[in-house]
N, C-alpha and C positions, 0 to 999 in steps of 0.2 A: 291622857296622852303619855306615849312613851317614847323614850330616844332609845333604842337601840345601841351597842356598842358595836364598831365593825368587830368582827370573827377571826381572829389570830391565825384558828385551826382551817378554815377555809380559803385564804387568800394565796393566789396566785403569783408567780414570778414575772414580772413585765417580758412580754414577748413583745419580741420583733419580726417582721413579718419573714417567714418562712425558717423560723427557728432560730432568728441571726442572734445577735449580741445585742442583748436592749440599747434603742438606740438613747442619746442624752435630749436631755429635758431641753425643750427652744430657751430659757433663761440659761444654762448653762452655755449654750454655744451664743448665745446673743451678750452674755454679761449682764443682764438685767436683775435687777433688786425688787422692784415693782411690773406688773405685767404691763408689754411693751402697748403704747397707745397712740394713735395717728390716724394716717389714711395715706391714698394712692395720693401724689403731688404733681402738679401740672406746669411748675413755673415756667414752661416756652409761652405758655399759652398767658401768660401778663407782662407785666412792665415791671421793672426794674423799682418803682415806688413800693408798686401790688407786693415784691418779694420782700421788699424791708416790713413792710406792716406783716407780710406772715412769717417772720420769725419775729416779731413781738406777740402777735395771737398765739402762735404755736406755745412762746414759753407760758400766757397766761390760760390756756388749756391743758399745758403741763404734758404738750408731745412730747413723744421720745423716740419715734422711731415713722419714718415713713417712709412710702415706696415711690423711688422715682424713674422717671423714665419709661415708665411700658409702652407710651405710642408714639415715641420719639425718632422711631427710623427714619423719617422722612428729615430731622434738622440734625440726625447723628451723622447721615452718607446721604446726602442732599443730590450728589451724582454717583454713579454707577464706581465703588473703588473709590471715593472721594470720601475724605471721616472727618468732620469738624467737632472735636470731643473738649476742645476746650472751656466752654460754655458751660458743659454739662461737669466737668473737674472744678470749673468756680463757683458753681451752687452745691457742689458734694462739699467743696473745702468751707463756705461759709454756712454749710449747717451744721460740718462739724465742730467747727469751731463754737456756735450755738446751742452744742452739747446734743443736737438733733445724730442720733444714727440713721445708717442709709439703706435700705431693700433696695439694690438696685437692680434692676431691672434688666435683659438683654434686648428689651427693645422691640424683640422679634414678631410681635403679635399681630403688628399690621402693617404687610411692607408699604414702601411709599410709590408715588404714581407712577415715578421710570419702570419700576418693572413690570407694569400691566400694562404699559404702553412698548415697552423695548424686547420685553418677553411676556408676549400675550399667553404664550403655552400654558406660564407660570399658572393665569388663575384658574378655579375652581370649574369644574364642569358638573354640573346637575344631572337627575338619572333620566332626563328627557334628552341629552345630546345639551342641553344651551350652557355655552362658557357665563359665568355669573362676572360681573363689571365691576371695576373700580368705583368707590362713594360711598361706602361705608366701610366695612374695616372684616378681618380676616381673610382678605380675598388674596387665598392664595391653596393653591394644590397640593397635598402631602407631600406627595411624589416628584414634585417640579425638581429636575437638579439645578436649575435656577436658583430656585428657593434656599435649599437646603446649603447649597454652596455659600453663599450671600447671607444667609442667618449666621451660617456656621464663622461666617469670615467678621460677621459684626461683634459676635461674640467673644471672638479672639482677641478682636482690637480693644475693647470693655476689660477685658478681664488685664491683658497687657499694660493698659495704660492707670486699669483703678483694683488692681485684683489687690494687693496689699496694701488700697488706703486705708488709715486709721478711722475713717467714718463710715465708712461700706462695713457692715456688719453681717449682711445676706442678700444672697445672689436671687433674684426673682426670674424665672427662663418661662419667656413667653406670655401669655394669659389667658384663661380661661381654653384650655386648647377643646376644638369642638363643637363650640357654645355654640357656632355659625355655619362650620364647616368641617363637619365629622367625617364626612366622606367625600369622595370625586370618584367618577365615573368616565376620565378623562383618557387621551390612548396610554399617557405614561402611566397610569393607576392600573388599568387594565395587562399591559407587562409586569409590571410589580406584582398583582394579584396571580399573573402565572404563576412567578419566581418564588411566589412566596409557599402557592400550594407544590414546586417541585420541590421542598423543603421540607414540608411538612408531610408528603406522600411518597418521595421519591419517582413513582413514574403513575400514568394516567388510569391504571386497571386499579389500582387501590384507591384511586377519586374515586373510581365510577363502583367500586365496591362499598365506598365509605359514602357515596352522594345517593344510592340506591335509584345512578342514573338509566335504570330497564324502564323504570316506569316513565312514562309517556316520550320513549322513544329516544331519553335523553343523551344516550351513549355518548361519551367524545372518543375518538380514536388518537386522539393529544391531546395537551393541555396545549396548544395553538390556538382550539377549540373554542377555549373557555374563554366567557366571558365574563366583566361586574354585573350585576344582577340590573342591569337598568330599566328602561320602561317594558313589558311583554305585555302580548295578548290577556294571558289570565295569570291565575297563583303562577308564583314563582317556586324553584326543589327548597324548603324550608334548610336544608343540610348546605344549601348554598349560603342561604344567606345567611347561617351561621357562621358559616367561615368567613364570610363576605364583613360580618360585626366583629368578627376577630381578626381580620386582615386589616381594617380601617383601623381598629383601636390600636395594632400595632404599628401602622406608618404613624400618625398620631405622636405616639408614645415613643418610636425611636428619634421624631424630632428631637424632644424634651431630652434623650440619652444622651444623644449628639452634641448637645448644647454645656450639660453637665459634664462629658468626660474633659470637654476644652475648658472648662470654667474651675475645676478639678485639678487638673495640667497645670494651669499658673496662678491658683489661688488657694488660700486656706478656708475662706469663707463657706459656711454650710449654703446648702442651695434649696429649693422651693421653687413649687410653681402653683397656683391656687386651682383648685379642686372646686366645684358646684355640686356639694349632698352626693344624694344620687345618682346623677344624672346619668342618662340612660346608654350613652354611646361609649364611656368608655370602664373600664376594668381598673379601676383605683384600687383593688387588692395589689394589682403588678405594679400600677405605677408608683403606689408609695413605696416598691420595696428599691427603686431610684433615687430617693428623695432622704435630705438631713430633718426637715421639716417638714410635717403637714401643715397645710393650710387649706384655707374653705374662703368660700362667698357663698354668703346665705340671705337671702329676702327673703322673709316671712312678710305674707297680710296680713296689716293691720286689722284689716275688716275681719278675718278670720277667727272666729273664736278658739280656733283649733292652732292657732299661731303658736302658740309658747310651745306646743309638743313640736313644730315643726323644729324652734329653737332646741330642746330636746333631741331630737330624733338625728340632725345633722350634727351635733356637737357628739354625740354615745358614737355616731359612723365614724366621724374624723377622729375621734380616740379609741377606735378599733380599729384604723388605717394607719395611727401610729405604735402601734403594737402596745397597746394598753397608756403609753406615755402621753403629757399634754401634748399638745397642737395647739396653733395661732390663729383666731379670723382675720382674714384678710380683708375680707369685703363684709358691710352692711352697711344699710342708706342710715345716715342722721336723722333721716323723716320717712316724706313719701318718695318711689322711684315714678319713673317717667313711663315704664314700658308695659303697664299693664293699661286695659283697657279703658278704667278711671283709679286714680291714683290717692287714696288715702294718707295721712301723716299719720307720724305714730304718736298716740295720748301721751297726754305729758308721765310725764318720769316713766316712761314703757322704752327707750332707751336704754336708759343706767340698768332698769329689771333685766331686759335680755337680754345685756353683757357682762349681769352678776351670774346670769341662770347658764350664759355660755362660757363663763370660768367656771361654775357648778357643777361643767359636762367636762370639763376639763382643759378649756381653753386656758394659754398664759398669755397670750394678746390679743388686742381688742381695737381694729384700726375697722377704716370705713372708707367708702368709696363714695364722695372722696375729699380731700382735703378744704380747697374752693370751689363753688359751686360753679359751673359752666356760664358762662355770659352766651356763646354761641354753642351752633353744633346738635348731633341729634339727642343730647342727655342734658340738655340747658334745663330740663324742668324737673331733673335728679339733683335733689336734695345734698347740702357739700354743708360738711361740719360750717365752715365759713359760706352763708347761706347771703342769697342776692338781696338781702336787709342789711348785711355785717352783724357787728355788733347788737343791736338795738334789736333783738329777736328771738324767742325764746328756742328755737334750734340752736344758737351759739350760749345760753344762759346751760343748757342741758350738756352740749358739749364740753362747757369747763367743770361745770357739775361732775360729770362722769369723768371725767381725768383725775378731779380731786379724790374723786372716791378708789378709785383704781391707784394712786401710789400708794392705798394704805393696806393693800392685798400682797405683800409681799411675803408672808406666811404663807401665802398658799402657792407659791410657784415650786414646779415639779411634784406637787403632792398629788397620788394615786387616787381614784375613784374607786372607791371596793363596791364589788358588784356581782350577787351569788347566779344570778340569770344571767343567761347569753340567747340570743339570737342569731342564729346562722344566716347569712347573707351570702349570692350566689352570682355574681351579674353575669355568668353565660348562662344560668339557667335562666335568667330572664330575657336571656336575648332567644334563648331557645323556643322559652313559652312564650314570645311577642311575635316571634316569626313561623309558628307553629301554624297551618290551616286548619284551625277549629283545634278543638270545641268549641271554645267561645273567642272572640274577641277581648285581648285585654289591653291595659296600657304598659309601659314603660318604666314606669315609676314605684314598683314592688310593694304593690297595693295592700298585698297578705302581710309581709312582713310590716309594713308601715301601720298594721290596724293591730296586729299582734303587739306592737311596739307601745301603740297608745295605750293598749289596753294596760301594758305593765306599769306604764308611767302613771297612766290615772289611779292607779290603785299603788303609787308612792313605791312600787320596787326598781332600784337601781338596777340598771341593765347593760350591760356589753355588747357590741354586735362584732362578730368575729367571722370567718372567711369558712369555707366546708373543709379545710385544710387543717386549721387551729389543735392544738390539742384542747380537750375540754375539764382535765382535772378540777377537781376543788368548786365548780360551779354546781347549786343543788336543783335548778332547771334550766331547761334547754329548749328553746322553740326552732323545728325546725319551716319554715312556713313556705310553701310553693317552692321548695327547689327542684324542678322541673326534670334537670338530669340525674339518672341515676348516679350517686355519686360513690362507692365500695370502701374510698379511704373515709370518707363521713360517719358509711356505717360503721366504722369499726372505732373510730373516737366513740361511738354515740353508746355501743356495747360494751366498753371497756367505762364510763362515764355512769351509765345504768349498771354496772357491775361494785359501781364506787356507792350505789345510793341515791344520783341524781334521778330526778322523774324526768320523761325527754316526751314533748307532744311533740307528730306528728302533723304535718295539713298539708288534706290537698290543695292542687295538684303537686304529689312529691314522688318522685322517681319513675316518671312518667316513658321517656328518650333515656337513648343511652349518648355519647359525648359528641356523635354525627348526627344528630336527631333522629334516632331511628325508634323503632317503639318497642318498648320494653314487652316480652313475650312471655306470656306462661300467668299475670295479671302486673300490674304495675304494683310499684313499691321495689321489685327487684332486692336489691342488698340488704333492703332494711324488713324485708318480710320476717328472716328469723328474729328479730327484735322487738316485731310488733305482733308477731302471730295471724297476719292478717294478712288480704292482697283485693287488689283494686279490679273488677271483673268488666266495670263499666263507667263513662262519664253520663251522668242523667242533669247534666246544663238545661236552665230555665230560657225558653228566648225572650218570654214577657210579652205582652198583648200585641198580637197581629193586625188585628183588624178592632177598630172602634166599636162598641157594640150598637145595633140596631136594631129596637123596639117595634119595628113597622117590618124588618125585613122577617123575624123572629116570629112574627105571624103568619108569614105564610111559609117561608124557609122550612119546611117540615121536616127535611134530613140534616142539614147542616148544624138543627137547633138542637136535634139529640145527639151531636158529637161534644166527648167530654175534653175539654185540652187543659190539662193541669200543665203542658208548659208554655201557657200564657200567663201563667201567676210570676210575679219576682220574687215570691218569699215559700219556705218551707219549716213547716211544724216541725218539732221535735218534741218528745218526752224521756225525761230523765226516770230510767229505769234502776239505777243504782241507789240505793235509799242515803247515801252520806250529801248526793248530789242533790236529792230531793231537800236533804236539811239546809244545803244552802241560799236556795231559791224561796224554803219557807220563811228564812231571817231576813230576804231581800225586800221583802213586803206584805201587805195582806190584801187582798188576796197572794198567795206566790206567784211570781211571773210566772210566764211560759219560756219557752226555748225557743228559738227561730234561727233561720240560717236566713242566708240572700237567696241568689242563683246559682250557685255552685252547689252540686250534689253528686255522690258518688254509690253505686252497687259494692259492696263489698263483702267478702265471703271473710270467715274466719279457717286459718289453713288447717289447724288441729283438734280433733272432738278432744273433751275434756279427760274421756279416759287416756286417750294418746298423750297429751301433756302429763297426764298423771304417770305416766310408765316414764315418761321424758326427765320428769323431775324427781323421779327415783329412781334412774340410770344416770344422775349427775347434770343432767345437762340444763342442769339451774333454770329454768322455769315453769310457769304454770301455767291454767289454764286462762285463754281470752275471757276475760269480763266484759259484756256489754253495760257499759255506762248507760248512754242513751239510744234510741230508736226514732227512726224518722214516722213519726204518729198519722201520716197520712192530711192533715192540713196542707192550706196553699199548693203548691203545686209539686209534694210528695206525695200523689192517690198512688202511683205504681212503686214506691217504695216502701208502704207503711210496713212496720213490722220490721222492715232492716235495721243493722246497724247503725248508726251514725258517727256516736265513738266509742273506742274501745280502751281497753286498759289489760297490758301484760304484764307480771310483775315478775320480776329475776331477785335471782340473791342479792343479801344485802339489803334490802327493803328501796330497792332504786325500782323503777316499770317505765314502759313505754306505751302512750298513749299516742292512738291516732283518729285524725279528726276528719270527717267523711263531707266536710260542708262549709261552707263562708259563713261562719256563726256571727249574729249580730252581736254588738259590744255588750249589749247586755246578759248574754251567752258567753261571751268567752270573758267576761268578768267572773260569772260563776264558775264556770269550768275553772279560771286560774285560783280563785278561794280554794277551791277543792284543792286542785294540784300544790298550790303551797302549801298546804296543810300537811299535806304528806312529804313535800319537799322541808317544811319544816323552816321555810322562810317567810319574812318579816317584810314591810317596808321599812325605809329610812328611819321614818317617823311615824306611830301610828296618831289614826284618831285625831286626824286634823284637820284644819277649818275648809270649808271649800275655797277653790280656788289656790289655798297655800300649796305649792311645791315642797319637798326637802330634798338634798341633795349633799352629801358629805365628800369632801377630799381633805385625806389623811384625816386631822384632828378638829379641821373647820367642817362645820355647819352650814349651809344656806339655806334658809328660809324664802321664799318668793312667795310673795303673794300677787296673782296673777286678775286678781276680782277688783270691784268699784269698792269693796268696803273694807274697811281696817277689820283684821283677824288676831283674834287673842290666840295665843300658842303658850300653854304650860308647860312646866320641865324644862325648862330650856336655861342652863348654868353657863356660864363663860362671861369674857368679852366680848362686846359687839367692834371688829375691827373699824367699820362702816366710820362710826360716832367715837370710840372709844369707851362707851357707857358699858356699864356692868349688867348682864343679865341674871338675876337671882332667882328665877324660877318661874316670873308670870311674865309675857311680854306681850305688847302690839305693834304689829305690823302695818302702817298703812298701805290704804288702795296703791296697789303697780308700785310696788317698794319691795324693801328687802331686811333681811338680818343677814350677817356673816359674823356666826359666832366662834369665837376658840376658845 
């Protein structure tokens, strides 16, 4: 086993989003020494005893920072213009005084009952016509100027009365914006949605040019016309609803602006709102470029084997939303949550693991949702550091655990993740490919990227995930996976990148629509053709078995039985026709695997014969001819494509090429493909040659070791101190099961 040293020559200048001035590290604008540790705080909801005993727990778990306030509207302005904030100023002053800092909250996330009784307008409307009711919580309209006004005024009177306490540290606006109510379909939404497209279009002939409303008769003769996409007969113009997921995500997100420039106005405090991964509704590229801090709320299943990449995969997002710099979790359960269908706890010390493995990703706090566990209400059986045992319960044995181990990480606050792979991530091309009619059916959730992601992490390479905007220098691979729209400024990072040396894969579906969803003409790929030498002729999608087969019908069905349907199979052969590729599929085992894809497959033509490339790259224009890596061999249900390509390989000056990938490669596929591709990218994991189950993960000069298995993992090589323990590591060490090392 080897430790690699980060790369001096390759690392990157921290970016912020859209080019700005790196933003500062959350320890830096918070004061913190140690990474900040807590949870969301609930005191209305106990007794004045309940609050004495939690700030004795708090100091013997070793909080230092909690969020208070978030669904307090209802005891902050109890009546319409009425603000009772003193209550909430004597628990701000005796935590600070308790050495506790404050996330305070503005409250906004759930208004209280007067207004869905006084201004029914306010709440939400669904795409069936029905207004959604008071009794659980986000119930309210983007667009309500009810709303907006009343958030906006709570906000003022918060920041007025606590903007320059000495224990309010950072401003929390809202919560979870989305999570419930991402959209409204209401008449104020529906004039908003005008206002919004006479903004973005100026008048209705460039909608009906940009919505390519001829087809089925769509024409509007105004934007009077238009409607939100609510319930219809059948498909809905996919360019609608594009607009329609970019219209929601910006009422949304001008709440959140609205709330920030007032909190801005009379306070110095950095501000935050917490962010959920992925999730599908809104555009966290733009919204962090609002925010002092990122933050996250992240559950991971327990039950999931696949859990620790999920803690992975949202910590690499949240430190690509803070333009390379840490970011804070905001939310994780101490155990099991409430709101899946059966609710697992998390194995003992699986905890402390996934909040070393999310400072590993880059996190500098590490709080949870939420402080005391609920006695009533609909989250009584979510898990609260102070869990309904107290004391006497290995949830609270784990929570002081994990605070003591978290003051001694204070070496690692503000230190960079170095990371020679990036991942391109796109959320309008996934709202595009989600609202698309056909080819296939997909989710929300950036399935391509998210499998592309695992594949890096399981094979131990630190990874970036960065915006189609980013520059891409100094990174030596690049995944571009499903970005659906064509995007021109992408391709020219990705040829200027490939001009540096980096290798850039390719996957379909990629430049599919252009920015109104319309379809890219002449073969998809569009911008990035000249990069790849290639173009997309056709989608050949699996549907997967139609009909159950029948043995009895099959005997006398005499025509039906001799039809061939290879797209009832879910999976697709491949051969690796490149012989470097072949060598690494022969190291993979004995016999050598095979290649397979899923259900995605694509026709693809290569755009130049080899003598053209050959004239091309001795008239300068730096590349060569398409290599065919692999072929779709005719297995499963490629009979009509055998012999094509599947992926290719172009290689430009500088020894950088662009590959692209014709297919949903199974992991075991694009495990090989990536051996190959680093090879020639000339990149390393972290750490090689390590036990299973172990993670590695470096920021700046610390090490993290995770081991994520039931069994304790020997790891060689490995010099330093263990901050964890304080013990010396001299070269052989063990890890126990769901433990860790943090070496410097």
């Amino acid at each position: 086993m080897t430790i690699p040293s980060p790369s001096a020559s390759t690392t990157r200048p921290e970016q912020a989003p859209g080019g700005a001035t790196p933003r500062r590290a959350p320890h830096e604008l918070l004061g913190l020494t140690s990474p900040a540790y807590g949870g969301d705080y609930n005191p209305e909801q106990w007794d004045e005893a309940t609050f004495a005993e939690d700030l004795e727990l708090m100091a013997e778990a070793g909080v230092n920072l909690v969020s208070l306030g978030i669904f307090s509207w209802a005891r902050l302005e109890p009546r319409e213009g009425v603000y009772e904030l003193d209550w909430l100023v004597e628990i701000v002053d005796r935590l600070h005084e308790a050495g506790i800092a404050i996330d305070l909250a503005t409250a906004t996330a759930s208004p209280p009952a007067w207004m869905a009784t006084d201004h029914p307008e306010s709440l939400p409307m669904n795409a069936d016509g029905v207004r959604l009711g008071l009794g659980s919580r986000q119930q309210y309209c983007p667009s309500s100027t009810v709303y907006r006004e009343r958030s906006a005024a709570l906000a003022t009177a918060l920041a007025e009365r606590l903007g320059d306490h000495p224990g309010v540290v950072m401003w929390h606006i809202g919560n979870e914006y989305g999570c419930h109510t991402a959209e409204c379909f209401c008449p104020a939404c529906a004039q908003a949605f005008r206002d919004w497209l006479g903004e973005r279009y100026g008048d209705v002939e460039r909608l009906n040019v940009s919505w390519g409303t001829d087809f089925w008769s769509q024409r509007y003769a105004s934007l009077e016309q238009v409607t939100p996409p609510g319930a219809m007969p059948t498909f809905p113009n996919p360019a609608q609803m594009l607009d329609w997921r970019r219209f929601s995500d910006h009422q949304l997100r001008s709440l959140m602006e609205a709330e920030a420039r007032i909190l801005r106005e009379r306070s110095t405090r950095p501000v935050t709102t917490n962010f959920m991964g992925d999730f599908p509704a809104t555009d966290y590229w733009r919204w962090a470029e609002s925010l002092d801090i990122v933050s996250d709320d992240s559950y991971p299943d327990p039950a999931d084997p696949a859990a620790a990449h999920e803690v992975a995969w949202a910590g690499d997002l949240m430190r690509g939303l803070a333009g390379g710099r840490p970011w804070i979790l905001m939310e994780q359960a101490p155990s099991a949550v409430q709101w899946r269908r059966r609710n697992s706890p998390k194995r003992p010390g699986q905890l402390l693991l996934w909040s070393l493995a999310r400072v590993a990703h880059g996190a500098d706090g590490i709080l949870q949702f939420q402080w005391r566990q609920s006695r009533q209400g609909a989250e009584t059986f979510h898990s609260g550091m102070v869990p309904h045992a107290g004391r006497d319960s290995r949830t609270w044995e784990e929570m002081v655990s994990t605070g003591q181990a978290l003051t001694r990480l204070g070496p690692v606050l503000g230190e960079p993740v170095s990371a020679e792979a990036a991942l391109v991530l796109d959320w309008e091309s996934q709202w595009a490919l989600s609202t698309a009619i056909g080819p296939v059916e997909v989710g929300e959730r950036f399935e391509a990227a998210r499998a592309w992601h695992r594949s890096l992490w399981e094979a131990g390479i630190a990874t970036d995930i960065v915006p189609v905007g980013r520059r891409l220098e100094g990174y030596r691979l690049i995944i571009v996976p499903a970005v659906f729209i064509d995007r021109p400024e992408l391709a020219g990072h990705l040829e200027r990148a490939v001009a540096a040396g980096a290798q850039v894969i390719v996957v379909g579906p990629t430049g599919v629509v252009d920015a109104n969803a319309g379809a890219v003409l002449g073969g998809y790929l569009g911008s990035l053709r000249p990069l790849l030498g290639v173009r997309v002729t056709d989608h050949a999608a699996l549907t997967g078995q139609v009909q159950q087969p029948d043995p009895r019908s099959a005997l006398v069905n005499r025509l039906s039985r001799a039809v061939g349907t290879p797209g009832a199979e879910t999976w697709t052969g491949l051969e690796a026709v490149s012989e470097p590729l072949r060598r690494v599929l022969d190291r993979m085992g004995t016999p050598a695997p095979d290649l397979r894809a899923g259900g995605w497959a694509e026709e693809l033509r290569i755009d130049e014969a080899p003598e053209e490339a050959a004239e091309n790259a001795q008239a300068g224009q730096g590349r060569q001819a398409v290599e065919v890596v692999a072929v779709f061999d005719g297995r499963g249900g490629g009979a009509d494509l055998a012999g094509r390509p599947a992926i290719t390989r172009r290689v430009a000056e500088g020894a950088g090429a662009g590959w692209y990938v014709a297919a949903d490669l199974d992991a075991l596929s694009r495990a090989a493909l990536l051996t190959l591709v680093c090879a020639h990218a000339r990149l390393r994991p972290v750490v090689t040659d390590l036990p299973d189950g172990v993670e590695a993960q470096r920021r700046g000069s610390v090490l993290f070791l995770l081991n994520h298995s039931d069994r304790a993992a020997e790891v060689t090589g490995v010099v330093g101190t263990d901050l964890l323990t304080g013990g010396s590591c001299t070269g052989h060490v063990i890890v126990p099961p769901r433990s860790a090392l943090v070496v410097r």
